[in-house]
DSSP file (Angstrom, degrees, kcal/mol; ACC not computed):
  #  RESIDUE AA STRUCTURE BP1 BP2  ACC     N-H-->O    O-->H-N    N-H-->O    O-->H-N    TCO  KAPPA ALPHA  PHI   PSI    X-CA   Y-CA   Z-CA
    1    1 A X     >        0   0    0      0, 0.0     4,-2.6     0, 0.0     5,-0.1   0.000 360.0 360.0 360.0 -40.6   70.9  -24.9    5.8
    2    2 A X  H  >  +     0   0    0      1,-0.2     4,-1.5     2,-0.2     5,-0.0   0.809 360.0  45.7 -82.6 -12.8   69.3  -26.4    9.0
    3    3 A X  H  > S+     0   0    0      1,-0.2     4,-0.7     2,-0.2    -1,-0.2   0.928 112.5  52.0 -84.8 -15.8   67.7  -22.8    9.9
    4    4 A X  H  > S+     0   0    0      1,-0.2     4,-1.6     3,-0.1    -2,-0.2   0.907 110.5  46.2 -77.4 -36.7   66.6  -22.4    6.3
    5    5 A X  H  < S+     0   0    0     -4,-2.6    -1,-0.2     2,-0.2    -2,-0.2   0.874 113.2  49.3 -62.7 -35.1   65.0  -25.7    6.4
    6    6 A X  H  < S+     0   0    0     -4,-1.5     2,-0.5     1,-0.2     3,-0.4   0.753 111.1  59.2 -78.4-111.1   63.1  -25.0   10.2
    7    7 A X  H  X S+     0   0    0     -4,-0.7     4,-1.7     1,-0.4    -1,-0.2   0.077 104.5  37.7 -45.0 -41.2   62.1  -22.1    8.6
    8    8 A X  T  < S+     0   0    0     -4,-1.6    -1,-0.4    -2,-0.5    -2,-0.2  -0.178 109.4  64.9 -84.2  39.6   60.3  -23.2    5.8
    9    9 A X  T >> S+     0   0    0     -3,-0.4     3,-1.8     3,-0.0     4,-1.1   0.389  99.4  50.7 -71.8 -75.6   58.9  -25.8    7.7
   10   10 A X  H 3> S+     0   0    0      1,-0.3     4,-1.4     2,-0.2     5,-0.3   0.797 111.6  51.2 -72.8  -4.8   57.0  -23.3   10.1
   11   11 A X  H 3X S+     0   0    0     -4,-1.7     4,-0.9     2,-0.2    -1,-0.3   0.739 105.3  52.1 -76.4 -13.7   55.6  -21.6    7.3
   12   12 A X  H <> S+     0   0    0     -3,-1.8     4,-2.2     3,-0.1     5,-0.3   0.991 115.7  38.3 -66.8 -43.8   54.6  -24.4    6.0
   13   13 A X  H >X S+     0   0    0     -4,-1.1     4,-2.0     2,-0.2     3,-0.8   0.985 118.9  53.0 -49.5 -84.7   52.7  -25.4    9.4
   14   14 A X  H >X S+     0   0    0     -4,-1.4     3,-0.7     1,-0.3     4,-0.6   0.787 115.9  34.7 -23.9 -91.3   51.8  -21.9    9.7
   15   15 A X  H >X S+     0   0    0     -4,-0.9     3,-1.8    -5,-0.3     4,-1.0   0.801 116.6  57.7 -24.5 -55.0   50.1  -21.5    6.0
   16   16 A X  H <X S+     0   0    0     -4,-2.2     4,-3.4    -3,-0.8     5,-0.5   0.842  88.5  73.4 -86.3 -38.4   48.8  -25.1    6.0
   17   17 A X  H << S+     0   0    0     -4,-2.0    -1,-0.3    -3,-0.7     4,-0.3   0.791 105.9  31.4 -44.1 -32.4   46.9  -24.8    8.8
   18   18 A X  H <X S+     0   0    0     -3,-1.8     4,-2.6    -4,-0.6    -1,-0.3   0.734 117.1  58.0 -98.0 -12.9   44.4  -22.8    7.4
   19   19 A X  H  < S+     0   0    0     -4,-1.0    -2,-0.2     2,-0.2    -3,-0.1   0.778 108.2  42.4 -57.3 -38.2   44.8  -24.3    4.4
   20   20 A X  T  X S+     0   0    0     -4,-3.4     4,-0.7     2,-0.2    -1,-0.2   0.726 110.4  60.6 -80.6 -29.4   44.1  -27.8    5.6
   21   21 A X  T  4 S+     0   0    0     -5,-0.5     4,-0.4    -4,-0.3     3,-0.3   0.968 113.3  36.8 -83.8 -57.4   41.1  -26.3    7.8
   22   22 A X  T  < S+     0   0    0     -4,-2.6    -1,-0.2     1,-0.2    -2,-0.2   0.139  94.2  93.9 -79.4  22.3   39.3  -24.9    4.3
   23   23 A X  T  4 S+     0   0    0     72,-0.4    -1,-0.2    34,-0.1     4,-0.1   0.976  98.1  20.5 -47.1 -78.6   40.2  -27.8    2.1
   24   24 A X  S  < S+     0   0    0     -4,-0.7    -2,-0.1    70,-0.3     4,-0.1   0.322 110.7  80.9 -96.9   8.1   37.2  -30.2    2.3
   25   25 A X  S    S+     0   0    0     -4,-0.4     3,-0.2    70,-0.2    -2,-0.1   0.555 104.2  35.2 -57.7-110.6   34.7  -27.1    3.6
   26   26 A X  S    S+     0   0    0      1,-0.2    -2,-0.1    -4,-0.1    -1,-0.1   0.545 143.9   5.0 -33.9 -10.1   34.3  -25.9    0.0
   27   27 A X        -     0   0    0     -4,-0.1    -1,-0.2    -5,-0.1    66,-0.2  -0.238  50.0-179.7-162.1  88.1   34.3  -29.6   -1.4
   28   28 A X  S    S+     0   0    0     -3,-0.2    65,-1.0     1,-0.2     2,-0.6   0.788  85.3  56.1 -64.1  -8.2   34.4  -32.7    0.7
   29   29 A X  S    S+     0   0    0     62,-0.1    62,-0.2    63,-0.1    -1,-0.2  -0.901  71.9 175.5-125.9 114.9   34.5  -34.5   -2.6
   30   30 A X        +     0   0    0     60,-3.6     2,-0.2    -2,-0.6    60,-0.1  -0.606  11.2 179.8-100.8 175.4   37.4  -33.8   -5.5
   31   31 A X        +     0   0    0     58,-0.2    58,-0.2    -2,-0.1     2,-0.2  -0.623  37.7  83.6-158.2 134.9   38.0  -35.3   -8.3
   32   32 A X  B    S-A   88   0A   0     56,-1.4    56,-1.3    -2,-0.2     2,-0.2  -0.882  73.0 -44.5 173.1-128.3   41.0  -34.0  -10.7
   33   33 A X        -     0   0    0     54,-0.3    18,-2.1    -2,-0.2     2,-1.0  -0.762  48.6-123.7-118.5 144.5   45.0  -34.3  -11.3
   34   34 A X        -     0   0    0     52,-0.4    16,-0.3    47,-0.3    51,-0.2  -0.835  25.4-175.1-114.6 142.1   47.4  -34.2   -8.6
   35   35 A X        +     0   0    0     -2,-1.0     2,-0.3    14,-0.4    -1,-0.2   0.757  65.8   8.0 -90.6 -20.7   49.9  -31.5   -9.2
   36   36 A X  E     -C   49   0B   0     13,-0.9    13,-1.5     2,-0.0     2,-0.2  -0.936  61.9-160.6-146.2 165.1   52.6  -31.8   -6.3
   37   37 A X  E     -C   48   0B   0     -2,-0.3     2,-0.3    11,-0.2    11,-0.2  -0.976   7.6-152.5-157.4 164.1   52.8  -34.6   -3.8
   38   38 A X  E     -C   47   0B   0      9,-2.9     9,-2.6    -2,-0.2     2,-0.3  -0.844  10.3-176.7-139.6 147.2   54.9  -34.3    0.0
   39   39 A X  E     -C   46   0B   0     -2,-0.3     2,-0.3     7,-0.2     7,-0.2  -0.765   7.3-177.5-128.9 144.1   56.5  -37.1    2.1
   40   40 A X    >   -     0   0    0      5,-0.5     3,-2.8    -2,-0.3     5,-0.1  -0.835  22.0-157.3-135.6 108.4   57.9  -36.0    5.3
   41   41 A X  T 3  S+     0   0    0     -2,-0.3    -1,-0.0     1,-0.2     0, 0.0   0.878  97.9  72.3 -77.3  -3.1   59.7  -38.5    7.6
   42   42 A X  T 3  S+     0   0    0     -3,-0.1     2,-0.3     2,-0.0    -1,-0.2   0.653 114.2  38.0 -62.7 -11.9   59.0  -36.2   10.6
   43   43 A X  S <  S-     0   0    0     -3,-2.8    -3,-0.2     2,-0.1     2,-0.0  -0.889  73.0-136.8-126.8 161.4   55.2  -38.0    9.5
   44   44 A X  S    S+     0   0    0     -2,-0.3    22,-0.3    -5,-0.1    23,-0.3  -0.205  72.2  76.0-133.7  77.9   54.2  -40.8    8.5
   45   45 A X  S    S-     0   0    0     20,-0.2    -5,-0.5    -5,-0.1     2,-0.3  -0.683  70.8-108.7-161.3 165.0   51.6  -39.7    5.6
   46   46 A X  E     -C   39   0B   0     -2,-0.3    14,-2.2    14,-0.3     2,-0.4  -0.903  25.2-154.2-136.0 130.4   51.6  -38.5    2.4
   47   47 A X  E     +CD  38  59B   0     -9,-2.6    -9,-2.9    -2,-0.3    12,-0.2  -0.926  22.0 171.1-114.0 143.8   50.5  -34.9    1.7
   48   48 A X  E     -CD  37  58B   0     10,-2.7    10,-1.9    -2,-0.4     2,-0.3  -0.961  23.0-153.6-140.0-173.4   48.9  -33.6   -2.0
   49   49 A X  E     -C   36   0B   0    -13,-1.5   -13,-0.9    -2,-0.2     2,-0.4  -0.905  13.9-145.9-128.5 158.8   47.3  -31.0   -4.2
   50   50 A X    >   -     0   0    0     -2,-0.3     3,-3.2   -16,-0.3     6,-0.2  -0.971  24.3-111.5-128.6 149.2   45.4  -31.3   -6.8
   51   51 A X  G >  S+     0   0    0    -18,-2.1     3,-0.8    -2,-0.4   -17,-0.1   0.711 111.9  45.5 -39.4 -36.7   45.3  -28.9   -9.8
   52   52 A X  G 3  S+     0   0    0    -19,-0.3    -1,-0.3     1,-0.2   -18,-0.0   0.502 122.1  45.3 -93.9   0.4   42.0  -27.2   -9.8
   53   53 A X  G X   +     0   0    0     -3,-3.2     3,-3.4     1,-0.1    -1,-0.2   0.076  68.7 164.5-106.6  28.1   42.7  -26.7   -5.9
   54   54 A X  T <  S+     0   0    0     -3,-0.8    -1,-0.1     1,-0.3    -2,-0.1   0.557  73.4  43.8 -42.2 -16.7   46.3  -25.6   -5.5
   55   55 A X  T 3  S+     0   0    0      1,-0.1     2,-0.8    -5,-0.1    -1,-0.3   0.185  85.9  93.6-117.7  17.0   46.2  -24.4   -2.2
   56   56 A X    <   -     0   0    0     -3,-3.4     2,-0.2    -6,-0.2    -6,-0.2  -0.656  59.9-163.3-105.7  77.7   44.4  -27.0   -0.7
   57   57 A X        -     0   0    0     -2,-0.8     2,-0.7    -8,-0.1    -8,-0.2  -0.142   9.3-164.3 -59.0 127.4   47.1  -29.4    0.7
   58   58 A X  E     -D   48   0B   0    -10,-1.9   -10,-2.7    -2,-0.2    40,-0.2  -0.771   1.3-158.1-116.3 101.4   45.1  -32.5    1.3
   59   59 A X  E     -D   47   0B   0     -2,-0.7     2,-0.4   -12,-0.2   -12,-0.2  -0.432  31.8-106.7 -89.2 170.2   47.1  -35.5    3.9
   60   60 A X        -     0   0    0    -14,-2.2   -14,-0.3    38,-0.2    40,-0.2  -0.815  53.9 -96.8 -94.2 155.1   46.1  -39.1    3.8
   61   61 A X    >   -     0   0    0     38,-1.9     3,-1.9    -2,-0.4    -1,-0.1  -0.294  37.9-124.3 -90.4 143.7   44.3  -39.2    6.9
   62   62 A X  T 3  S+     0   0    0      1,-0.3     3,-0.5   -17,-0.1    -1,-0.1   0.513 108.3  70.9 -56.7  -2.9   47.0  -40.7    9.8
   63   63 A X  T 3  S+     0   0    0      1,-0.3    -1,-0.3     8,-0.0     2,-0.1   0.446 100.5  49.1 -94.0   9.1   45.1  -43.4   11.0
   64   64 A X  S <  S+     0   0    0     -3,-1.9    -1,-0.3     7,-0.1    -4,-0.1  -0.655  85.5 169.0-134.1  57.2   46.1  -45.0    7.1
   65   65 A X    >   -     0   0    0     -3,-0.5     3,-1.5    -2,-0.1     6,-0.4  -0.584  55.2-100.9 -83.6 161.9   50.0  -43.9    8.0
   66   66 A X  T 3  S+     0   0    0    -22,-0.3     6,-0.4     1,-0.3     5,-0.3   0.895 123.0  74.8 -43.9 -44.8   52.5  -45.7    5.0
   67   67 A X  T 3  S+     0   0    0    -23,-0.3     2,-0.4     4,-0.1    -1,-0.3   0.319  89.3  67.6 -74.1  29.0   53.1  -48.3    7.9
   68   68 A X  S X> S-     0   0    0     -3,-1.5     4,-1.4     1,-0.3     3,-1.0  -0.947  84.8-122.7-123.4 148.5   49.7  -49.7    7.3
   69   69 A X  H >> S+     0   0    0     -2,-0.4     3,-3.1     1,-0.3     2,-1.9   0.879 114.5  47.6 -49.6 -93.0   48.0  -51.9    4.3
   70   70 A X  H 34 S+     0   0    0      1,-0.4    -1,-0.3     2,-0.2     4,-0.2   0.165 110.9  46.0 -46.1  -3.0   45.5  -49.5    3.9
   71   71 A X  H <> S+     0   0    0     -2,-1.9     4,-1.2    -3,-1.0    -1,-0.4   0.382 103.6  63.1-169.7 -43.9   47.6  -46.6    3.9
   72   72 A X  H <X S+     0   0    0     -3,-3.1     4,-2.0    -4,-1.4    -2,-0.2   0.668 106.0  49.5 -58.6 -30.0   50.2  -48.2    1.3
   73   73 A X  H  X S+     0   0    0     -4,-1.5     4,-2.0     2,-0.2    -2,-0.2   0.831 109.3  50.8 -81.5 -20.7   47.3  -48.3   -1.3
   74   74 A X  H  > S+     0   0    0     -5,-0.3     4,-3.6    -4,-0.2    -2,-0.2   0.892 113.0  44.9 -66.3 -38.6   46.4  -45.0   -0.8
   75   75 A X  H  X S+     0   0    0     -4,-1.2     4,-1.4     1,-0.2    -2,-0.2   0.704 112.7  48.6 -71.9 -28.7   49.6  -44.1   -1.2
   76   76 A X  H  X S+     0   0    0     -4,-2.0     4,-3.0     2,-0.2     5,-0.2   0.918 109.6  52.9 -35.0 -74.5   50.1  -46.2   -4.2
   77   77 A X  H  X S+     0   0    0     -4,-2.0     4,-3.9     1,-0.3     5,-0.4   0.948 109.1  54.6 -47.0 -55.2   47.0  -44.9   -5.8
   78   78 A X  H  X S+     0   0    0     -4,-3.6     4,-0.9     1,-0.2    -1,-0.3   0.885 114.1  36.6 -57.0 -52.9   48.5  -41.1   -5.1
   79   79 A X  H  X S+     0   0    0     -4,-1.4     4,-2.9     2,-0.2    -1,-0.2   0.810 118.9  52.4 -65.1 -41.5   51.7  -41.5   -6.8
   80   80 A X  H  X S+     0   0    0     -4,-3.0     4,-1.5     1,-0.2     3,-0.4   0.999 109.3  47.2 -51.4 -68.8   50.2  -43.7   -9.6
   81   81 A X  H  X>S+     0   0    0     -4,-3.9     4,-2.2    -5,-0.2     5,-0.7   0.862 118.2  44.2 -49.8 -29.3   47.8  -41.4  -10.3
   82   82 A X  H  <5S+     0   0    0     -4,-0.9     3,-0.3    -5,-0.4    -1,-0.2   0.953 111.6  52.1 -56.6 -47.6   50.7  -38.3  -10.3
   83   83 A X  H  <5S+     0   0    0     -4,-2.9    -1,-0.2    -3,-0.4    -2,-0.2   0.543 119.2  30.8 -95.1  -6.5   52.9  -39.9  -12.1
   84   84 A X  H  <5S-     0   0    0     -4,-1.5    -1,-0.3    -5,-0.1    -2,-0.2   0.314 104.6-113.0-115.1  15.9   50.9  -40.8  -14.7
   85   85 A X  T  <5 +     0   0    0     -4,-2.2    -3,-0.2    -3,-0.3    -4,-0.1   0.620  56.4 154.0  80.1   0.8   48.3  -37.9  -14.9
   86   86 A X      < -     0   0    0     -5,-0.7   -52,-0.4    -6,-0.3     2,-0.2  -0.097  49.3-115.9 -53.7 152.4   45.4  -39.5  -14.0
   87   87 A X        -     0   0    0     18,-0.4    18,-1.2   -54,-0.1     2,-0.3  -0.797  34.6-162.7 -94.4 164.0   42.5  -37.8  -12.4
   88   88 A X  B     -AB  32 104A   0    -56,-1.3   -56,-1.4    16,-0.2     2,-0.6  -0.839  13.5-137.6-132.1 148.9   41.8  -39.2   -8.6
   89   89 A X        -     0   0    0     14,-1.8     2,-0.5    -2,-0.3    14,-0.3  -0.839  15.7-162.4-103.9  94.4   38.7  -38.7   -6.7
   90   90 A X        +     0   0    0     -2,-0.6   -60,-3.6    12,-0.3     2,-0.3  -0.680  21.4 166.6 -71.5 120.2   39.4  -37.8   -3.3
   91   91 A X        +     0   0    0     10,-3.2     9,-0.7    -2,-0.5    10,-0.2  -0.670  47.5  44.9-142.5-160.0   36.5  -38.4   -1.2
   92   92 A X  S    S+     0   0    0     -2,-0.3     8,-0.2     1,-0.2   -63,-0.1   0.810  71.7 176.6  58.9   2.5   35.7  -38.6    2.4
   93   93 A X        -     0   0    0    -65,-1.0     6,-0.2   -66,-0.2    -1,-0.2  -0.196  18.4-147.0 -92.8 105.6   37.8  -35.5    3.0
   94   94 A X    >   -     0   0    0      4,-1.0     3,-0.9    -3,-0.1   -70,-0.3   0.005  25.7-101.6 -61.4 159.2   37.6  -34.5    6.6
   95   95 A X  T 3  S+     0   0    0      1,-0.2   -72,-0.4   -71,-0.1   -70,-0.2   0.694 123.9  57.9 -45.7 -30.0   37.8  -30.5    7.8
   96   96 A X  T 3  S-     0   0    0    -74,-0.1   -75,-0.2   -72,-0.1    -1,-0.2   0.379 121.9-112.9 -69.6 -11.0   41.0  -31.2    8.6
   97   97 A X    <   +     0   0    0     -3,-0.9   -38,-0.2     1,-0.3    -4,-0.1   0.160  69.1 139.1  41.6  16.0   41.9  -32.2    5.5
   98   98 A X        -     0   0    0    -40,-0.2    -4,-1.0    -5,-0.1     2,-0.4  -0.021  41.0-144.5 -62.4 174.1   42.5  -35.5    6.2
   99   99 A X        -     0   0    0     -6,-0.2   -38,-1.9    -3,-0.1    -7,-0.1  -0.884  15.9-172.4-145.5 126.3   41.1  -38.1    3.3
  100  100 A X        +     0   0    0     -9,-0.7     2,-0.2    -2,-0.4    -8,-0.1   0.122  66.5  29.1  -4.8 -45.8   39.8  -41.2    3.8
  101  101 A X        -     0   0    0    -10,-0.2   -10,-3.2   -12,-0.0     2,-0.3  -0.881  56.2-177.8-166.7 124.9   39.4  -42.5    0.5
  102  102 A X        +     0   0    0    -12,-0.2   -12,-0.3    -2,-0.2     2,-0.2  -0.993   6.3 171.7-136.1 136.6   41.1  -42.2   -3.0
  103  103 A X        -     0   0    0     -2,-0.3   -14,-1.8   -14,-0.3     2,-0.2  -0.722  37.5-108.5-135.5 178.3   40.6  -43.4   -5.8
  104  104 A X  B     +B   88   0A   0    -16,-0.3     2,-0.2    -2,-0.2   -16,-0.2  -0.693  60.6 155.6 -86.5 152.1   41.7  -43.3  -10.0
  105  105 A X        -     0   0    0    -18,-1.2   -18,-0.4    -2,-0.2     2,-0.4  -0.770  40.9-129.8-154.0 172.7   38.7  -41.7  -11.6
  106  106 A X        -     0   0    0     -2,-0.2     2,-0.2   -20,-0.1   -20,-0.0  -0.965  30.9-103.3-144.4 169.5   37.7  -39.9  -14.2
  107  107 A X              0   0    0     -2,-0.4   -18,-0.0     1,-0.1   -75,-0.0  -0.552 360.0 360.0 -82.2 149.4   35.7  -36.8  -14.4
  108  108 A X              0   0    0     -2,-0.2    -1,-0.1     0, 0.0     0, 0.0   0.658 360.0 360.0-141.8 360.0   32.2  -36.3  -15.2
């Protein structure tokens, strides 16, 4: 069980890495549904995708970790918005994929 877990763990780090590096190239600004959303306690951030990006893993940037105000509303906002379908705007969205700013949205 514990190698199966390390294992999928460095493929995720492996995979995500580039993943995380081409996020916010091809859009620094999203706006759409978020389809999975990652907690890790080995972090202390919230990771997500949104639908029309699946493979763009998007963290809330660390310097807004849970154990901050600002960083509990993002985190709020991401789950709200999941759990009820809402589109989010993700914006500020670093190279890194870190983000910055989230918000409940709509599209336009």
């Amino acid at each position: 069980m514990y190698v199966c877990r390390l294992i999928i763990l460095c493929l995720f780090f492996l995979v995500s890495t580039d993943l995380y590096a081409n996020s916010c190239a091809r859009a620094p600004n999203k706006i759409g549904k978020i389809d999975r959303v990652h907690f890790d306690n080995d972090f202390n951030y919230l990771s997500f995708v949104l639908v029309d990006y699946p493979y763009d893993w998007m963290l809330i940037s660390p310097d807004y970790g849970i154990d901050k105000s600002y960083g509990k509303v993002m985190t709020a906002i991401v789950l709200t918005a999941y759990v009820t379908g809402s589109d989010v705007y993700v914006g500020y969205c670093e190279g890194d994929g870190h983000v910055n700013k989230v918000r409940i949205s709509y599209k336009t």
